[in-house]
C-alpha positions as CSV (number, residue, x, y, z in Angstrom):
1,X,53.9,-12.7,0.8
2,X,51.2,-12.4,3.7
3,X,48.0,-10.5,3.6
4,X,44.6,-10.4,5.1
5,X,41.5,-8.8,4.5
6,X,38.4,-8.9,6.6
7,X,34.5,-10.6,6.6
8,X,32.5,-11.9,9.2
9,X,30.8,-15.0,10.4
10,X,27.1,-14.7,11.7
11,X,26.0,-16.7,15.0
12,X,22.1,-16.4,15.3
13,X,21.7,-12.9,14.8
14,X,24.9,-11.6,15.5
15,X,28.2,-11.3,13.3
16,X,31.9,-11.7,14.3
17,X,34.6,-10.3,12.4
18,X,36.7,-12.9,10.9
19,X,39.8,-12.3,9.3
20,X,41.1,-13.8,6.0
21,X,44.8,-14.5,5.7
22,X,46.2,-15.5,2.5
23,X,50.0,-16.5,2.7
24,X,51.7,-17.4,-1.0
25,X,54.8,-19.3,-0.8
26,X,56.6,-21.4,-3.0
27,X,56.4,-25.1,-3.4
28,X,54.5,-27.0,-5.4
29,X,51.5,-25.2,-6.7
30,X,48.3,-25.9,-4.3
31,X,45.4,-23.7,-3.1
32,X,44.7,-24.7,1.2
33,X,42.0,-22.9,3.3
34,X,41.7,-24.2,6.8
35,X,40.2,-22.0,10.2
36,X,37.4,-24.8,10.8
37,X,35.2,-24.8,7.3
38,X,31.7,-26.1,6.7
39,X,31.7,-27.9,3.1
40,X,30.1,-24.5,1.6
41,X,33.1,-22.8,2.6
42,X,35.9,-25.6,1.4
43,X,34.4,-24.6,-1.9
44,X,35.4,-21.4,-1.7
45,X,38.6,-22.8,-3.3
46,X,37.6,-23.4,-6.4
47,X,34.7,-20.7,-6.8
48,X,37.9,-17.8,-6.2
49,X,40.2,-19.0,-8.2
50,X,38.0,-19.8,-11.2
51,X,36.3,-16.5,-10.9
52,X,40.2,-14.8,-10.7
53,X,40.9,-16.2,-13.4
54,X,37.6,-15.2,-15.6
55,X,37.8,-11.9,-14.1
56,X,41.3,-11.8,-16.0
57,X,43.9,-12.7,-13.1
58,X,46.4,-15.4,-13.7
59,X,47.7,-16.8,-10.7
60,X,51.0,-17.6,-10.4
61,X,51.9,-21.4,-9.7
62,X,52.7,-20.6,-6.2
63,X,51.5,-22.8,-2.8
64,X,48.5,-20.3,-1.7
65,X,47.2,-21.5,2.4
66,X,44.0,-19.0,3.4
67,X,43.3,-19.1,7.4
68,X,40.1,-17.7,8.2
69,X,40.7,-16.5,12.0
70,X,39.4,-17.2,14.9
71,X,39.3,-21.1,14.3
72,X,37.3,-21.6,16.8
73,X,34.4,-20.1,15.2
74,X,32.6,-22.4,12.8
75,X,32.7,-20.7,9.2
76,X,29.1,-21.5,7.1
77,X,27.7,-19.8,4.5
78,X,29.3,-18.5,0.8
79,X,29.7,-14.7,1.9
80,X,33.4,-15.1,2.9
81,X,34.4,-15.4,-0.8
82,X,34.7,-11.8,-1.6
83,X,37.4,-11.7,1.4
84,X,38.9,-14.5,0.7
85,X,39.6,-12.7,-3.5
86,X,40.8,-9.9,-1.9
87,X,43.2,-11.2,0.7
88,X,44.8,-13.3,-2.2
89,X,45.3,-10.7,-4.6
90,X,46.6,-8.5,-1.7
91,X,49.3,-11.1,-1.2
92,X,50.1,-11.5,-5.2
93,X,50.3,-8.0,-4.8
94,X,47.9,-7.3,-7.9
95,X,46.1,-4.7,-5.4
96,X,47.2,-1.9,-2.8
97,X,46.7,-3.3,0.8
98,X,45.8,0.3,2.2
99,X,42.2,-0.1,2.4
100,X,42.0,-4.0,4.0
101,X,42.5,-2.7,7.0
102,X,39.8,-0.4,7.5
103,X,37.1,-2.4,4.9
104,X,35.2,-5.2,5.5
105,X,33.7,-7.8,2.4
106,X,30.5,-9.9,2.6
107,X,29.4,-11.5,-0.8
108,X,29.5,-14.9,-2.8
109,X,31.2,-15.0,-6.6
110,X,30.4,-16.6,-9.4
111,X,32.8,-18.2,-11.3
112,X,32.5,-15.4,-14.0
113,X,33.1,-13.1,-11.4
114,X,29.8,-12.1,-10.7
115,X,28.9,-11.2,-6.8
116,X,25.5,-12.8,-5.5
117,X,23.7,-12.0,-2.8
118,X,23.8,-13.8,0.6
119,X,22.0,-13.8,3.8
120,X,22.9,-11.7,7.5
121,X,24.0,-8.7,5.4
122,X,22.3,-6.3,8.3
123,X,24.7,-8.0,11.1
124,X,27.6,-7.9,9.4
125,X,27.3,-4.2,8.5
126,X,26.2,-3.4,12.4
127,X,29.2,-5.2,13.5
128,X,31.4,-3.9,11.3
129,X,30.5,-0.2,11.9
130,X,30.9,-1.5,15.7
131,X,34.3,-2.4,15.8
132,X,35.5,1.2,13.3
133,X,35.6,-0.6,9.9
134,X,35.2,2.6,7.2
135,X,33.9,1.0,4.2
136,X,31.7,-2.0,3.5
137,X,32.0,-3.8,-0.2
138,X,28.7,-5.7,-0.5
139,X,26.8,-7.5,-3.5
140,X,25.0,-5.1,-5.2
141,X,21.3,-7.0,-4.7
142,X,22.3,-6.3,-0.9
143,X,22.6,-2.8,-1.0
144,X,20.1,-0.9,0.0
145,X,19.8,-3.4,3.3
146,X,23.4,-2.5,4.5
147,X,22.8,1.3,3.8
148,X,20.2,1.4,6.6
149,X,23.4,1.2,8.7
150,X,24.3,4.8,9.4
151,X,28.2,5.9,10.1
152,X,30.1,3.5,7.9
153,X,30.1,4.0,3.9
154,X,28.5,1.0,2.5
155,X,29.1,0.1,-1.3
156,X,27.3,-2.2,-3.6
157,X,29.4,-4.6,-6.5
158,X,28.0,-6.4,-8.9
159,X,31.7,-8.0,-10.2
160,X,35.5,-8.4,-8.9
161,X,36.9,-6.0,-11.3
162,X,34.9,-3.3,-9.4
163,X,36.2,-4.7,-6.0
164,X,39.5,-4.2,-7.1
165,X,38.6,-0.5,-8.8
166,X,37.8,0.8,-5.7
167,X,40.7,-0.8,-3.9
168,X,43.2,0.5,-6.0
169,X,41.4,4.0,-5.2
170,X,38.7,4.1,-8.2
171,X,35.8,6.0,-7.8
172,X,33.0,4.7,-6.3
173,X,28.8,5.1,-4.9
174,X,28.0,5.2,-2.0
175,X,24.4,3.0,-1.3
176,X,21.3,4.5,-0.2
177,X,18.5,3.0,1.8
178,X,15.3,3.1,0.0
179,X,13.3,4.1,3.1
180,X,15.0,5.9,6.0
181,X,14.6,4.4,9.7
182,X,11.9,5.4,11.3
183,X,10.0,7.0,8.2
184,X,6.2,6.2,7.3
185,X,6.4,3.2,5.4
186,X,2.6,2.5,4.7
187,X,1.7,2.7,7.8
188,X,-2.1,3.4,7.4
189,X,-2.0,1.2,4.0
190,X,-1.0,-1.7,6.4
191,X,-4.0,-1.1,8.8
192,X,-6.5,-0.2,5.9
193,X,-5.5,-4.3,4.8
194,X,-5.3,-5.7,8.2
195,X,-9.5,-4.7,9.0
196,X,-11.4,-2.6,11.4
197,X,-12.2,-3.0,15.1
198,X,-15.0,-1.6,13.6
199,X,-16.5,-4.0,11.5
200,X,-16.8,-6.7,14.6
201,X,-20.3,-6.7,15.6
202,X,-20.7,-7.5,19.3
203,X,-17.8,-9.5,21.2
204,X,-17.3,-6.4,23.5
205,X,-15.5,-8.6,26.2
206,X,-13.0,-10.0,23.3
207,X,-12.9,-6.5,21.9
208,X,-11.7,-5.4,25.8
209,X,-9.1,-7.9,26.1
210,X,-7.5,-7.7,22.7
211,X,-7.4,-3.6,23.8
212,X,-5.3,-5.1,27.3
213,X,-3.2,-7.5,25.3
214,X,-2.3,-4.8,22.5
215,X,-1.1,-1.9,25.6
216,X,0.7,-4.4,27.7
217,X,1.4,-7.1,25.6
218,X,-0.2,-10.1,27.5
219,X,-0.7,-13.3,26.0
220,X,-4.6,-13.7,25.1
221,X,-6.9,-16.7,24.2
222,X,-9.8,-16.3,22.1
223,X,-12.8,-19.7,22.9
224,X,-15.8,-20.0,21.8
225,X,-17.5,-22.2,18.5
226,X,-17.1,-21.7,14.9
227,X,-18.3,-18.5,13.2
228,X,-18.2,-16.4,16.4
229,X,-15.5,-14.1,14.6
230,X,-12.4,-15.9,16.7
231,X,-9.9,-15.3,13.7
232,X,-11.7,-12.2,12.3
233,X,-10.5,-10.4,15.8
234,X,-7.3,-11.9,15.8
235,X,-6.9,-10.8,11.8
236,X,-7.6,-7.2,13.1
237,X,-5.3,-7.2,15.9
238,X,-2.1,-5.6,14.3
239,X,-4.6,-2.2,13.4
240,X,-4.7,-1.6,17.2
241,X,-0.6,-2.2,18.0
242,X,1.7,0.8,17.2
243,X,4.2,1.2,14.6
244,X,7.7,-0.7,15.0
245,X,9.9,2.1,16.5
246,X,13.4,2.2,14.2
247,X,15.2,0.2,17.6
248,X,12.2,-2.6,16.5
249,X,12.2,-2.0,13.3
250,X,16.4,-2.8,13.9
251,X,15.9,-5.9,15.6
252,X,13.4,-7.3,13.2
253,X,14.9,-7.0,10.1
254,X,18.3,-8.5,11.3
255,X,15.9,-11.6,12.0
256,X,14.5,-11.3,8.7
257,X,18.0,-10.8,7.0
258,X,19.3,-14.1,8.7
259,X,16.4,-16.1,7.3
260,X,16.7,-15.0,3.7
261,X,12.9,-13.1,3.9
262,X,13.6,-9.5,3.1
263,X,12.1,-9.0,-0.4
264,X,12.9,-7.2,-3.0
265,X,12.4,-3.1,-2.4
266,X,12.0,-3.8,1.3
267,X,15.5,-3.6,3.3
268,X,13.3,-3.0,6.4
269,X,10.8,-4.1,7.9
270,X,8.2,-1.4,9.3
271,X,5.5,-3.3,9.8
272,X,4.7,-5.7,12.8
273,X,4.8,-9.3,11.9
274,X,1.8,-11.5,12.0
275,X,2.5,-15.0,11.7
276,X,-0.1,-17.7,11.6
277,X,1.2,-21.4,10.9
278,X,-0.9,-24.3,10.2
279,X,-1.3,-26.9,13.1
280,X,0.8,-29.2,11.3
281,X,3.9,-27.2,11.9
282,X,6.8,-29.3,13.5
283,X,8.6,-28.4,16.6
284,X,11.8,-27.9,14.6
285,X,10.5,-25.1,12.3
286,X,8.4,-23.7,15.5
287,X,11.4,-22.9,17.4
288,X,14.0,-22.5,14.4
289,X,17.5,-25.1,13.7
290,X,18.4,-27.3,11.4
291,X,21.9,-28.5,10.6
292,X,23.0,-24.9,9.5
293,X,20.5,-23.3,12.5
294,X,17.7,-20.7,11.0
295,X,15.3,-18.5,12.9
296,X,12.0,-20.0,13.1
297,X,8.7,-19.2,13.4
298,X,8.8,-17.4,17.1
299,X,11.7,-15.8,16.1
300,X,9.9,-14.1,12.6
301,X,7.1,-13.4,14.6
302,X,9.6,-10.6,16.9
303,X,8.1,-8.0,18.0
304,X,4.9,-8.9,16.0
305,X,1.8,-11.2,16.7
306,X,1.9,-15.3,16.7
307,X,-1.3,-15.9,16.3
308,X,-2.4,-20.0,16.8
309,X,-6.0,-21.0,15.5
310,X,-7.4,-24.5,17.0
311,X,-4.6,-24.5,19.5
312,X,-5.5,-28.1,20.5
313,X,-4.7,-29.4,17.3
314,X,-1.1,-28.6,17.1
315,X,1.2,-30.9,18.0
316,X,2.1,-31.1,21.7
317,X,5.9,-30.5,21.8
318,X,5.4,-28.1,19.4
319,X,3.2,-26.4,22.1
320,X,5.5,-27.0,25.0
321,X,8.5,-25.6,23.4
322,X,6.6,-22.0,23.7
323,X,6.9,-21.8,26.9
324,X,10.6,-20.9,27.5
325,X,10.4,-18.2,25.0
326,X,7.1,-16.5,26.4
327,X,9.3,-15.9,29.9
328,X,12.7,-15.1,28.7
329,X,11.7,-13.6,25.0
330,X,14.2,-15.5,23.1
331,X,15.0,-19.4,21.7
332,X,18.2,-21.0,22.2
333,X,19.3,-23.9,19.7
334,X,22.2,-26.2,20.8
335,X,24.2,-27.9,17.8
336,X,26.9,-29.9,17.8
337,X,28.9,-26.6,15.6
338,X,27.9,-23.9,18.1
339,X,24.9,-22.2,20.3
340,X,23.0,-19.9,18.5
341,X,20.6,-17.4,20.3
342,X,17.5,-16.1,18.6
343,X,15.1,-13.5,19.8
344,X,11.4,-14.4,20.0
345,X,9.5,-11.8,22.0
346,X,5.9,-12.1,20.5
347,X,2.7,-11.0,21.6
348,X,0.7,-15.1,21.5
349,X,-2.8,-15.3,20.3
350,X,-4.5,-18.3,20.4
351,X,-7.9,-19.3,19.5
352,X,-9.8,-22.7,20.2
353,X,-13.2,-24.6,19.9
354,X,-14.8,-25.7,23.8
355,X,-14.6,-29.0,22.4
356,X,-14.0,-31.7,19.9
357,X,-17.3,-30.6,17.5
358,X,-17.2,-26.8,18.7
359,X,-20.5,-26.0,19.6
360,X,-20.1,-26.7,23.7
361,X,-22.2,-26.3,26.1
362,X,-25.1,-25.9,23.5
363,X,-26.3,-29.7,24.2
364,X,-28.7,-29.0,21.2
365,X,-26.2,-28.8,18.8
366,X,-23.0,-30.6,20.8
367,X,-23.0,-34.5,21.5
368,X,-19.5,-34.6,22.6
369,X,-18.8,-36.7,26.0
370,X,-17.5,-35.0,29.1
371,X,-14.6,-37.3,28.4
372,X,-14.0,-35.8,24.7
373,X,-14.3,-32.6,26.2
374,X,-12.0,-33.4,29.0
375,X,-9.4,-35.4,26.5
376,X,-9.9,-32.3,23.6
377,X,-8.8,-29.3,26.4
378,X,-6.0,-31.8,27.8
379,X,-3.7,-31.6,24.9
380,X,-3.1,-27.6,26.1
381,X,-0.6,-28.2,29.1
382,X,-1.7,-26.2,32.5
383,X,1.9,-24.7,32.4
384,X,1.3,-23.6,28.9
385,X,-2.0,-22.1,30.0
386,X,-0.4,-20.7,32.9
387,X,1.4,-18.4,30.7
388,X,-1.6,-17.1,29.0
389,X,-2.7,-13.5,30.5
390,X,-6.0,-13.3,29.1
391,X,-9.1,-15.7,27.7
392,X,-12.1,-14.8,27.0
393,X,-15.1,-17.0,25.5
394,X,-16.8,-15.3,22.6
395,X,-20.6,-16.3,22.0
396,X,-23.2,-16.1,19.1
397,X,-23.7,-13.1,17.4
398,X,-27.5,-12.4,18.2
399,X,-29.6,-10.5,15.0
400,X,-29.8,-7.3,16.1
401,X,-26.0,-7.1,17.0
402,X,-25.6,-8.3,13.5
403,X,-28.5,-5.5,11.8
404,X,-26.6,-3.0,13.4
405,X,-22.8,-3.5,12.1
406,X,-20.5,-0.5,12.5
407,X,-22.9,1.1,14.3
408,X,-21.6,2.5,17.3
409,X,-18.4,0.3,17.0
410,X,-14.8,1.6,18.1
411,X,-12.6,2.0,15.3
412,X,-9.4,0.7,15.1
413,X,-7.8,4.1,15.1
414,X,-9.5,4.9,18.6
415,X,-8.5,2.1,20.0
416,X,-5.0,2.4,18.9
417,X,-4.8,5.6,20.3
418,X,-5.5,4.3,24.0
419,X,-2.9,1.7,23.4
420,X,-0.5,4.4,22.5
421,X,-1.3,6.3,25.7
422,X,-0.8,3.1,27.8
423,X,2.3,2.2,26.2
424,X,3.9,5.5,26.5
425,X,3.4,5.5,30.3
426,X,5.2,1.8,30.0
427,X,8.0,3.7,28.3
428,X,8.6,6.8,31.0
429,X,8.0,4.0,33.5
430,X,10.5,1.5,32.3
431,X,13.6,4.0,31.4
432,X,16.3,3.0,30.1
433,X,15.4,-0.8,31.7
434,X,15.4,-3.5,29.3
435,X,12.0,-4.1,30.1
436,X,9.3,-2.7,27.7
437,X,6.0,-4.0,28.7
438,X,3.8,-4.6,32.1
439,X,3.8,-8.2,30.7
440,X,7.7,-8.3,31.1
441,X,8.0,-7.2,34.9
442,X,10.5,-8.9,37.0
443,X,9.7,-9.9,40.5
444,X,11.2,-6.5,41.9
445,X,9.7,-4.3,39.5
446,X,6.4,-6.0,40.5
447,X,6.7,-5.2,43.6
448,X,7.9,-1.3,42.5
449,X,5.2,-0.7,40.6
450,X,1.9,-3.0,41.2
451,X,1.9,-1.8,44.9
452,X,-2.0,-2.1,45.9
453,X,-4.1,-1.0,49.3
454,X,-5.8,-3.8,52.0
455,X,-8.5,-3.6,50.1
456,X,-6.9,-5.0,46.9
457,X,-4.8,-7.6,49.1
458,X,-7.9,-9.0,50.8
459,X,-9.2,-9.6,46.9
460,X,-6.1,-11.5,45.7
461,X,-5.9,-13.7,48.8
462,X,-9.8,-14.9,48.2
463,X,-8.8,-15.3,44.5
464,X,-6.0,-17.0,45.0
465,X,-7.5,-19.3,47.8
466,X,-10.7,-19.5,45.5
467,X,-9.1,-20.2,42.4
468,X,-5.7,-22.1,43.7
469,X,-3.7,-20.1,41.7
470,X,-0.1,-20.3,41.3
471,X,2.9,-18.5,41.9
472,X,2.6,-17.4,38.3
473,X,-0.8,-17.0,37.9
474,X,-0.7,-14.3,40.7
475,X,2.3,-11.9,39.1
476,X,0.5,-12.3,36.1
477,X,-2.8,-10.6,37.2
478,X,-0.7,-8.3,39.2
479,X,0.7,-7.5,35.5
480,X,-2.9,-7.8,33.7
481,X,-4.2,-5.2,36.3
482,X,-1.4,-2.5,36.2
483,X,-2.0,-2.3,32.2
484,X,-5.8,-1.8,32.9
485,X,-5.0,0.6,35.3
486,X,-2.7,2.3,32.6
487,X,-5.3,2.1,30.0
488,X,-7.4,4.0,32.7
489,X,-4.4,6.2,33.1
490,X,-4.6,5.4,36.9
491,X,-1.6,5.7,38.5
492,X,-2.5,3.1,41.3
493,X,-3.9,-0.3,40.8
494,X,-7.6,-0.4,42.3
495,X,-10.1,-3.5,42.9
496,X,-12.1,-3.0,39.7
497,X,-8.5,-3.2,37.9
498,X,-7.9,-6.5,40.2
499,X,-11.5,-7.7,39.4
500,X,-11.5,-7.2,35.5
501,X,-8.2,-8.8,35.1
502,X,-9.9,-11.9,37.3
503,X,-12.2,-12.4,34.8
504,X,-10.3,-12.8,31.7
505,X,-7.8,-15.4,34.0
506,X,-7.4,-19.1,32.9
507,X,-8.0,-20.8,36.5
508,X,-7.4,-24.1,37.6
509,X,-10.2,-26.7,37.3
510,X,-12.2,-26.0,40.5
511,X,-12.9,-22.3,38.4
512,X,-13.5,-24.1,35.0
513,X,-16.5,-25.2,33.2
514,X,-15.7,-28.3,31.8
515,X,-11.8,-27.5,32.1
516,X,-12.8,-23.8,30.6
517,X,-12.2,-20.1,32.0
518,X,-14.6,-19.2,34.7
């Protein structure tokens, strides 16, 4: 007898439905699976039938050949087991086939019969509400994460004999989300831990561009030498970006689910990332692969903050491989099995010394070489910089900036607020567009929207000519000035918008100190 049942394959962050046939003939007795397996998913074999038959089924020496459809799709992973059970005790006919057809399984069993857990649960439930599916039959410890799905009744197992209750029409719960999409998840916990704006003394220039880069999302570098509060602003920076709305909140946690890093009690993620790796990181687990491809550190940083301390000291192809996913807002890994597309549109902070022993151009304290200097700011590519919106170097503190802490300092909350303003006029700007931020213009919304007067033209040119800027370069501070402009809640871009976002520009090296920002 033939039967099929129903699971789904996940490609980056994206599932496919795959279908599970199960055809029992007779023959001598074997157990076949074919449809283009990974060695995880060969061993399906054993791991079903042992669990069938400590669940209490006795199979029937008969030849059993499961086809998981298409075969062109690489199967990985353990969560087609709980398919694969049901399509074979369809075909013994041990269970009713009236619900295969509008349910879809994701799990792993145990050889008692237990269901575990696996990885892309949120994709699979998405697609499967997608293409109609009704129910969803999950593990249990996976619940709560498919029930943020609304529209498709989503069910949680902990064993195969409750599988096949609810098949033959037993009773069953429906999961619940612990936290609705959208609702106030700790919100103002998160930014009581993350700091206060407010608790920076001085640094009003650093202050002002991590305001620009937090409404318009432009990549920022933070210079200056050690102990002038570099990582302290950086640490603060996700107090002054918004909440994830539940779209975000969506596309972060399907990221999240991929990569095994949901814990316990948290199904979604309402809070921003902020990801910091050490400058030892490889390239590989920058950008995500591996033989069985993961999302890497770009990709968990969606949506969030990647912030980079001593930028020079990471290692260069590390570095380069940045640069494709700051202009399209996503990573692409090629293995032999497939391609696999992962998002990684992240808000980059870096921070860096002026030089080799930090404390550049104080000659009293720095006895570094213009040649260590020159060699220390080389390992940061020009294209690399080229990509960077906004740096700014941050000096000592003086005393009475520090006597006077959190006096007459900007909250984080006030701050916020202006960020909120300016990225709601992104919003009504952008529509529908798949564009969300100035940072993100095309070349013809540029032109739509960063319109300026003679007066502004007759600025870019001398900067430009000044500066040798490139093609880049110049959109970019087209970009930089429209969010000041929003911030200011100008509707047109103005020379003191052109100027200011000027300043905070990494030029070429006829506007550098020593290779730094004019």
């Amino acid at each position: 007898m033939f039967s099929k049942a129903y699971g789904a394959a996940v490609t980056g962050i994206e599932a496919s439905i795959v279908r599970a046939e199960a055809d029992i003939s007779d023959g001598l007795p074997a157990f076949e699976m074919v449809g283009y397996l990974a060695s995880e998913v060969r061993e399906t074999r054993e791991r079903v039938r042992i669990a069938l038959k400590n669940s209490g089924w006795r199979l029937p020496p008969k030849r059993i050949t499961v086809n998981l459809s298409p075969a062109d799709i690489r199967k990985e992973g353990t969560a087609y087991d709980l398919a694969v059970a049901a399509a074979i005790l369809a075909a013994f006919e041990m269970i009713p086939g009236t619900l295969l057809s509008s349910s879809l399984f994701a799990g792993e069993v145990s050889l008692n019969g237990a269901v575990n857990p696996v990885r892309g649960i949120l994709p699979i439930v998405c697609e499967a509400k997608r293409q109609g599916f009704l129910l969803c039959l999950i593990p249990e410890a996976n619940a709560a994460e498919g029930a943020i799905v609304r529209g498709i009744e989503v069910v949680g197992i902990r064993t195969l004999k409750e599988m096949v209750s609810i098949l033959k029409g037993g009773r069953y719960e429906i999961a619940r989300p612990a936290s609705a999409p959208g609702e106030d998840s700790g919100t103002d916990q998160w930014m009581e831990e993350a700091g206060d704006f407010a608790e920076i003394s001085g640094q009003q220039a650093a202050k002002r561009a991590a305001e620009i880069a937090a409404a318009g999302m432009h990549n920022l570098l933070l210079i200056g030498p050690p102990g002038t509060g570099k990582t302290m602003l950086a640490s603060r920076i996700p107090s002054i970006l918004p909440g994830l709305t539940q779209e975000e909140s969506f596309d972060v946690t399907k990221v999240y689910s991929v990569a095994g890093r949901l814990k316990e009690g948290m199904p979604l993620i309402t809070r921003r990332p902020f990801l910091a790796p050490h400058h030892t990181i490889t390239a590989q687990a920058m950008a995500g692969g591996g033989k069985r491809p993961m999302p890497g550190i770009i990709s968990l940083a969606h949506r969030g903050v990647l912030f980079l301390d001593e930028l020079p000291e990471f290692r260069r192809e590390a570095l380069e491989l940045l640069r494709q996913p700051m202009e399209e807002g996503h990573v692409t890994i090629a293995r032999t099995y497939g391609i696999c597309r992962y998002p990684a549109d992240f808000l980059l902070l870096a921070a860096m010394n002026p030089c080799p022993c930090g404390y550049y151009p104080d000659r009293t304290r720095c006895g570094c070489t213009s040649g260590q200097i020159a060699r220390y700011q080389g390992r940061i590519s020009g294209p690399l910089l080229d990509r960077i919106d906004l740096s700014v170097e941050l000096s000592g503190v003086n005393y009475r900036e520090l006597a006077a802490e959190g006096t007459g300092n900007e909250s984080s909350a006030v701050i916020r607020a202006r960020v909120e303003r300016a990225r709601a006029i992104q919003a009504e700007r952008f529509g529908n567009s798949i564009v969300r931020f100035n940072s993100r213009m095309s070349q013809g919304q540029i032109a739509r929207y960063c319109a300026v007067g003679q007066e502004e033209k007759e600025l870019l040119e001398h900067a430009f000519t000044r500066f040798g800027l490139s093609m880049r370069a110049y959109y970019r501070i087209l970009k930089t000035a429209r969010t000041i402009a929003d911030l200011e809640g100008s509707g047109e871009i103005r020379t003191r918008h052109i100027s200011e976002a000027l300043c905070f520009r990494v030029t070429d090296e006829s506007g550098r100190r020593e290779g730094m920002p004019c």
